[in-house]
C-alpha positions in Angstrom: -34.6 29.0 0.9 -33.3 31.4 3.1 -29.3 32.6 2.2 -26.3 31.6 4.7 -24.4 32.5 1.3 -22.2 34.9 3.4 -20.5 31.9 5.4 -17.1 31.5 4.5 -16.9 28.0 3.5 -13.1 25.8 3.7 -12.8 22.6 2.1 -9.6 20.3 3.3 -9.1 17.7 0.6 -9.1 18.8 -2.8 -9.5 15.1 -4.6 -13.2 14.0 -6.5 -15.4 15.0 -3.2 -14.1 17.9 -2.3 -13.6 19.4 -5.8 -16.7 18.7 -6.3 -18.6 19.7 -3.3 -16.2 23.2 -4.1 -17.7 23.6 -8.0 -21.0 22.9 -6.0 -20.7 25.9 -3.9 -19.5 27.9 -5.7 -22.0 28.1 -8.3 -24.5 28.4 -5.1 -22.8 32.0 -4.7 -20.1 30.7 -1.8 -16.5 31.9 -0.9 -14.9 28.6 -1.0 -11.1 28.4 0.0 -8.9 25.0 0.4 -6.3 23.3 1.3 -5.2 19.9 -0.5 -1.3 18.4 -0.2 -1.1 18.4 -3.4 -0.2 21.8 -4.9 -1.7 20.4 -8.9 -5.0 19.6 -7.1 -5.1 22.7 -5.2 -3.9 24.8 -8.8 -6.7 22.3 -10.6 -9.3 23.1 -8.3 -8.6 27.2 -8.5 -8.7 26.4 -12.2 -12.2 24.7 -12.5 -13.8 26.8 -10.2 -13.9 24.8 -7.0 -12.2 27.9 -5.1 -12.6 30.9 -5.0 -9.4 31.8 -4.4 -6.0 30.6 -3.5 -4.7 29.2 -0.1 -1.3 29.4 0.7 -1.0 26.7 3.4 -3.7 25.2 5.6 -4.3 28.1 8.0 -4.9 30.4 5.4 -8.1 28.1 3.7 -9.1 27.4 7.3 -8.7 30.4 9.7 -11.7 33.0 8.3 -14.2 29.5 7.4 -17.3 29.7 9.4 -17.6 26.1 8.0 -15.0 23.5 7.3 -15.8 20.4 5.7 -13.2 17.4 5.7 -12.6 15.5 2.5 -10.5 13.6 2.8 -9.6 9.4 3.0 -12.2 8.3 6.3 -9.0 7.0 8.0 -7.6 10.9 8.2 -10.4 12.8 9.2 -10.4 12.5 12.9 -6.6 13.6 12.6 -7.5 16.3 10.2 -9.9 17.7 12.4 -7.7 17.8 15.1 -5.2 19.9 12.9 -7.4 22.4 11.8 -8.9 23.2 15.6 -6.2 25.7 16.6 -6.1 27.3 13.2 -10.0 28.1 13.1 -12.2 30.4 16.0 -14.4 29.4 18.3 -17.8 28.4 16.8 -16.5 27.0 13.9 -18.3 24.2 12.6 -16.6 21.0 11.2 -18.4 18.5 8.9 -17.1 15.2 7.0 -17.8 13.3 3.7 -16.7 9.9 4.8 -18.5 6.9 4.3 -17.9 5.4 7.8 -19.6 7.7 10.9 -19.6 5.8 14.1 -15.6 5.3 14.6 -15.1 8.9 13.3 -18.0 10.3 15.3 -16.6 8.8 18.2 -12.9 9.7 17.7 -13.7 13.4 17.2 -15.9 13.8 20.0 -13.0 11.9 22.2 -10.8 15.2 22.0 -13.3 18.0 20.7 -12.9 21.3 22.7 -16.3 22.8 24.1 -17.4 26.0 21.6 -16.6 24.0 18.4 -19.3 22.0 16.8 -18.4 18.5 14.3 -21.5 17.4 12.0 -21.3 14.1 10.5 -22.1 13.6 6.7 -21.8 11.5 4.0 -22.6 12.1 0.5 -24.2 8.5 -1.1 -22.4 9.4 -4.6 -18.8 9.1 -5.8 -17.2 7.8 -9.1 -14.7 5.0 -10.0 -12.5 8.0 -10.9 -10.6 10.1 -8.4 -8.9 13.3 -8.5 -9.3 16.9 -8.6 -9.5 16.3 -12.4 -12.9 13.7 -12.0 -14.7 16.6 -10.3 -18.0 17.5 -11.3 -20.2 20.5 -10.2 -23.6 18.7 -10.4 -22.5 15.3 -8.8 -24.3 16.2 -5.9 -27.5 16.7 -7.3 -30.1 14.6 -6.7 -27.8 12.5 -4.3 -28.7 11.2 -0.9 -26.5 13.1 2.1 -26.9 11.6 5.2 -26.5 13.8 8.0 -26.2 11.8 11.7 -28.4 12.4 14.0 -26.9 12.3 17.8 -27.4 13.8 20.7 -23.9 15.3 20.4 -24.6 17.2 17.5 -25.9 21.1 18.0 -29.3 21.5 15.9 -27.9 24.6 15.1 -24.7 23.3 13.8 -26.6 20.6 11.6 -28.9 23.1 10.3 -26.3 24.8 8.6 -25.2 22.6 7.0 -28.1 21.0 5.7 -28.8 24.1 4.7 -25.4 24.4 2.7 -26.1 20.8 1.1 -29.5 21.7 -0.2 -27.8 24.1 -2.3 -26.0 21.7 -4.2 -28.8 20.3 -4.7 -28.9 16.6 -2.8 -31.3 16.1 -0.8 -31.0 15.4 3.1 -31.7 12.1 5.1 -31.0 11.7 8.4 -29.9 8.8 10.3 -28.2 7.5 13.5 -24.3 6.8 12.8 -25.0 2.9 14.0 -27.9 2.7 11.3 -26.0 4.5 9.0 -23.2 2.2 9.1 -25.0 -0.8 8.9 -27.0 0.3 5.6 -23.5 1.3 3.6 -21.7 -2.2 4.9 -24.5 -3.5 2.4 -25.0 -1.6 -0.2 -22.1 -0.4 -0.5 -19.4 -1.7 0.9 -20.0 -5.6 0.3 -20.4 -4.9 -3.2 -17.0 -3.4 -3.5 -15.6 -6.4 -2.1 -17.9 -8.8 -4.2 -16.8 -6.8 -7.1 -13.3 -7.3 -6.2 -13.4 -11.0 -5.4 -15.3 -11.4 -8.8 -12.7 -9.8 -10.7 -9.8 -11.5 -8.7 -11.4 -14.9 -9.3 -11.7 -14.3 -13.2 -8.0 -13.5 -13.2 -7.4 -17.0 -11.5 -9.2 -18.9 -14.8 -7.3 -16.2 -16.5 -4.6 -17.8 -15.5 -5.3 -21.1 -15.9 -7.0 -20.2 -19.0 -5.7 -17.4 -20.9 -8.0 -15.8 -23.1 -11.3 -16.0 -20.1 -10.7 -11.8 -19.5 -10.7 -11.6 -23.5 -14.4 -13.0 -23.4 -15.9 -10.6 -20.5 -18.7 -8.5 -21.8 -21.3 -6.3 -21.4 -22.6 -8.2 -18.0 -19.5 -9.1 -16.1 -17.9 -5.3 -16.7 -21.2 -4.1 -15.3 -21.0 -6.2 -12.2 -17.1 -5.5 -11.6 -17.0 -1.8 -12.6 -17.2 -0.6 -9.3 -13.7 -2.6 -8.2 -12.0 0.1 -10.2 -12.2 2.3 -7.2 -8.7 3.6 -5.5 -7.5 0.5 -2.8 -6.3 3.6 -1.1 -9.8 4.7 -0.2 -11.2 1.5 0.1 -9.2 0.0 2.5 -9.8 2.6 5.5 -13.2 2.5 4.4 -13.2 -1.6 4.8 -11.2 -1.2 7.7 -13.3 1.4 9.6 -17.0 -0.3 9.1 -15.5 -3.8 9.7 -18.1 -5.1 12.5 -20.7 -4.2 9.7 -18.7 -5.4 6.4 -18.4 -8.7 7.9 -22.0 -8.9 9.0 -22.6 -8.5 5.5 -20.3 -11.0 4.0 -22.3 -13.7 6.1 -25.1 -12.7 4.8 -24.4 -12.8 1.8 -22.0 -16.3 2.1 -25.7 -17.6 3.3 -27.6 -17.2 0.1 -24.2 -18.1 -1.3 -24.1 -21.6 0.0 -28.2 -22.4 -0.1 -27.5 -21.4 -4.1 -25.5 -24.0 -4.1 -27.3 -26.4 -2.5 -30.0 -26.1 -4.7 -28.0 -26.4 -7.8 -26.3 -29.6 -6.7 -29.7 -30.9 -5.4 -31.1 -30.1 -8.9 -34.0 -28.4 -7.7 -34.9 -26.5 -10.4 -38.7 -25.1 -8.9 -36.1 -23.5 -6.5 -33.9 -21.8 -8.8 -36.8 -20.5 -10.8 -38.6 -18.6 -7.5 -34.8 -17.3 -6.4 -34.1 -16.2 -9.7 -37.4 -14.3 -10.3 -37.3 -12.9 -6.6 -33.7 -11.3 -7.3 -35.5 -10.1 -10.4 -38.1 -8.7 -9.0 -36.4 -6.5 -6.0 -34.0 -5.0 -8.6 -36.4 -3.7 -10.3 -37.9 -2.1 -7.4 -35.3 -0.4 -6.2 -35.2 3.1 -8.1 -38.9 3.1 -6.7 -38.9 1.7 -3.2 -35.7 2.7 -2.4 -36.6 4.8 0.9 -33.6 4.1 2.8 -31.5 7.0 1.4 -33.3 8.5 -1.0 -37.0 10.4 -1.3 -39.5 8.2 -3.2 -38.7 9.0 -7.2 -41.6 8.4 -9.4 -40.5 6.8 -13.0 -41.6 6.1 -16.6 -39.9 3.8 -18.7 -39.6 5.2 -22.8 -39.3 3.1 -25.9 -36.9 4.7 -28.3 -35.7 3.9 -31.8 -32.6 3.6 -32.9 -31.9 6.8 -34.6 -29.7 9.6 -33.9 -31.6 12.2 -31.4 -34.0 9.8 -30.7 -33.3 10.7 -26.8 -33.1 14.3 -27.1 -36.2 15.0 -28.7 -37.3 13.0 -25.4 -35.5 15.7 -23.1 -36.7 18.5 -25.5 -40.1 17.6 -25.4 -40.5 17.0 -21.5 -38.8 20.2 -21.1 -41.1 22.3 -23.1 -43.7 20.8 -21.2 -42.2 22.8 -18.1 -41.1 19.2 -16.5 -37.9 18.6 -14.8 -36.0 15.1 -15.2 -34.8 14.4 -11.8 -32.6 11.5 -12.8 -32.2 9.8 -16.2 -30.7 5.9 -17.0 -30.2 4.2 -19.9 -31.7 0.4 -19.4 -31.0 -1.1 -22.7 -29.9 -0.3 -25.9 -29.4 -2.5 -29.1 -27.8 -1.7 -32.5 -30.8 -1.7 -34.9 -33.5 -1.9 -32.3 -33.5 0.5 -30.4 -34.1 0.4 -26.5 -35.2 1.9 -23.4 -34.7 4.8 -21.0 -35.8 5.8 -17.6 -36.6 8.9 -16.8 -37.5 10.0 -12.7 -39.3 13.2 -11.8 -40.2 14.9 -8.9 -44.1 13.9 -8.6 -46.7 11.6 -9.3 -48.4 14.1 -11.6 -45.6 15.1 -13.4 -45.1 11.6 -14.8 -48.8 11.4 -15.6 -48.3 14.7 -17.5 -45.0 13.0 -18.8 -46.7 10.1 -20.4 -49.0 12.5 -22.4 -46.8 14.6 -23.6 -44.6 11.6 -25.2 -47.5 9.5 -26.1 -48.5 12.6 -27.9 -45.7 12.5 -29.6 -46.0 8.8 -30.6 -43.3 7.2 -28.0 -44.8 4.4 -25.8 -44.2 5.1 -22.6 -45.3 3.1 -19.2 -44.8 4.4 -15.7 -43.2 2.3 -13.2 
């Protein structure tokens, strides 16, 4: 890949995506400077290697940045844009990490001066955690980016920075901010909210019933874990896709109500065929899941219950010159062992996968 590595890179928002796209970089070989409001997160992110230096106020990470991206909450970013223009030169180009694009795409372009250049981005990764101090060098890796595709937007500019992003190693799809929107209300942001209600509605037997949160196990802290993101963020993320979130939450009030329907008609035929359809497009997803990500090609692994039993997995694979693009743990059971998922990059690696491990006595199947 050819090397922008000269750019001067600024980062404004020193919290879980910035500090991390900042670790990112600057293993890649980039000067990285910041700004954050915070002087502990901008100390932090010096610390852990997010920066490359240190900023004294917001001019000073800005003024020399060929590229600025903004990290901050969505509901900030036009205004943080806005900010930075008279600090930075002509040319410069500004990018975001938000999770909404049409209302920010819309609001920046409403004042943008001509020679400046705004690309709109959104990493699809994140954590429950948040701070300078959740920040993690490789959380970009294998990650979908979405950069928007509009007829605002210079080629040039966007080719920057997909450039840039390929270096932290996510790869790059590109959609239209409406399409992009639409996609997250879903996937994204109605679970939040389903996550939320679900834990708000167990506090209400909770209450009713004390001891009902003592009881929640393995499958409800699964389904909720996701609630434990900062309201903070949340709510001008809600707020800004709203059109879209509430699309979603009729959709998904639909196969609400004709759930219950069929379990107060006692149709049990029905229950089976909607419980083995939800079954079956979960477990397509890593696979078919061409939306935001490139098509990932899987093997399942049957492991015992002993310590290393996983490593000598990794080890083996990697002598084999294969690289694990993404690894999950499906089950695992005290005694019994269970299973793990492995992704790589290529058909014909996992065919050279499932040798290699049958060789060495695990059963393997692709998926």
């Amino acid at each position: 890949m050819r090397s922008q590595k000269r750019l001067k890179i600024g980062i404004v928002g020193l919290g879980l995506m910035g500090g991390s796209l900042g670790m990112a970089l600057v293993r890649a070989g980039y000067t990285v400077s910041g700004w954050d409001q915070s002087a502990v997160a901008r100390q932090e992110a010096y610390r852990v290697g997010a920066l490359s230096r240190l900023s004294h106020d917001l001019r000073d990470a800005v003024s020399q940045a060929s590229v600025v991206f903004i990290a901050t909450p969505v509901e900030s970013i036009p205004a943080t844009v806005r900010e930075c223009i008279p600090l930075v030169k002509q040319g410069t180009i500004f990018t975001d990490l938000g999770s909404i694009k049409q209302n920010i795409l819309e609001e920046v372009y409403g004042f943008l001066p001509e020679g400046y250049h705004f690309v709109a981005g959104h990493p699809m990764t994140g954590s429950e955690q948040q701070g300078i101090g959740a920040a993690d060098p490789f959380l970009f890796q294998n990650a979908a980016y979405v950069i928007i595709e509009d007829p605002r937007i210079s080629k040039e500019a966007a080719a920057v920075i997909v450039e840039i992003i390929q270096n932290t190693g996510a790869q790059i799809i590109k959609l239209a901010a409406v399409e992009h929107d639409r996609i997250v209300g879903m996937v994204s942001h109605l679970p939040h909210l389903v996550a939320a209600t679900l834990a708000n509605t167990a506090a209400n037997a909770e209450n009713t019933f004390p001891g009902t949160l003592a009881l929640a196990a393995g499958g409800f802290r699964d389904t909720t874990r996701i609630a434990l993101g900062a309201p903070e963020i949340w709510r001008g993320i809600i707020w800004g896709n709203l059109g879209q979130v509430l699309k979603a939450i009729d959709s998904f009030q639909t196969e609400l109500d004709r759930l219950k329907e069929m379990l107060r008609s006692g149709n049990h035929a029905q229950l089976d065929r909607f419980l083995a359809q939800a079954q079956e497009i979960r477990r397509g997803i890593p696979a078919k899941n061409k939306g935001f990500l490139s098509l990932l090609h899987e093997l399942v692994v049957t492991i015992e219950d002993r310590p290393g039993a996983i490593v000598e997995v990794l080890i083996f694979l990697a002598e084999a010159g294969l690289n694990i693009k993404d690894i999950e743990i499906l089950r695992i059971r005290e005694g019994t062992g269970g299973t793990l998922r492995l992704a790589l990059e290529s058909d014909a690696a996992v065919d050279q996968a499932v040798k290699v491990l049958e060789t060495q006595g695990f059963t393997v199947r692709k998926r």
